[in-house]
C-alpha positions in Angstrom: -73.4 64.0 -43.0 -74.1 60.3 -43.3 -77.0 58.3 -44.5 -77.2 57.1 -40.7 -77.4 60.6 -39.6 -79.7 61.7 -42.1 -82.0 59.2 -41.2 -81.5 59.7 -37.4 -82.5 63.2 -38.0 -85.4 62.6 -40.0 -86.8 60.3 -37.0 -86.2 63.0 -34.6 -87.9 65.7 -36.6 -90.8 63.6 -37.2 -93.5 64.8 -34.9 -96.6 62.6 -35.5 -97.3 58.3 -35.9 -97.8 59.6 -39.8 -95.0 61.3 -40.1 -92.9 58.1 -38.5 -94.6 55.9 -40.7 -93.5 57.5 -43.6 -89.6 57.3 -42.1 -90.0 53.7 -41.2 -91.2 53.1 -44.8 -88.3 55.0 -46.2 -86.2 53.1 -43.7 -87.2 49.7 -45.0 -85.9 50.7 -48.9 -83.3 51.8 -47.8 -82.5 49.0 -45.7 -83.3 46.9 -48.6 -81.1 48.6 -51.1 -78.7 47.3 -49.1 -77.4 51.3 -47.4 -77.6 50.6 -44.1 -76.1 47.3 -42.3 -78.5 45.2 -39.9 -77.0 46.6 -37.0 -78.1 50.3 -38.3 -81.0 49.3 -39.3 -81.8 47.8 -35.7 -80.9 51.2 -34.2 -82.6 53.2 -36.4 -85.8 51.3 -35.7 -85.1 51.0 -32.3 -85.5 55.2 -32.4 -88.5 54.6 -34.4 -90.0 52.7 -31.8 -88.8 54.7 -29.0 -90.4 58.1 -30.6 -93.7 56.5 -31.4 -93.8 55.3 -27.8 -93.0 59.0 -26.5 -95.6 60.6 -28.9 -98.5 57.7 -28.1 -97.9 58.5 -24.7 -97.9 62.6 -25.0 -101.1 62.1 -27.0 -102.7 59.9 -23.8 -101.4 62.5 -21.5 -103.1 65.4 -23.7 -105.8 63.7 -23.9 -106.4 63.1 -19.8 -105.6 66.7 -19.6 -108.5 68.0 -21.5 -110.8 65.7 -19.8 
C-alpha cells in the first residue's frame, strides 16, 4: 500500500471533526517532509474537507431529529 493510500484510508476511517483533525495534522508533516507532491496533498485535503462536510452535516441532521 502507498503512503497515498494509507492516508486516504486513514481519512475515510476517521469518524469525528477530532479524529480529522488529527489526520489533517498528520497530513501537513507529512506534506512538509516532502512525502506527498502538491497535487496529493490537494486531493487528500480535498477528502478531508469533503468528510468534515458530510459529518457537520450528519451531526445537524441528528440533531433536528431529536428535536
Amino acid at each position: 500500500m502507498t503512503n497515498y493510500q494509507t492516508m486516504a484510508q486513514r481519512i475515510n476511517k476517521a469518524d469525528t471533526l477530532v479524529a480529522l483533525a488529527k489526520v489533517e495534522s498528520s497530513l501537513d508533516r507529512i506534506f512538509n517532509a516532502g512525502i506527498f507532491t502538491a497535487n496529493e496533498y490537494s486531493k487528500l485535503d480535498s477528502k478531508i474537507v469533503d468528510k468534515q462536510v458530510a459529518i457537520e452535516v450528519n451531526r445537524i441532521i441528528q440533531t433536528q431529529h431529536k428535536e
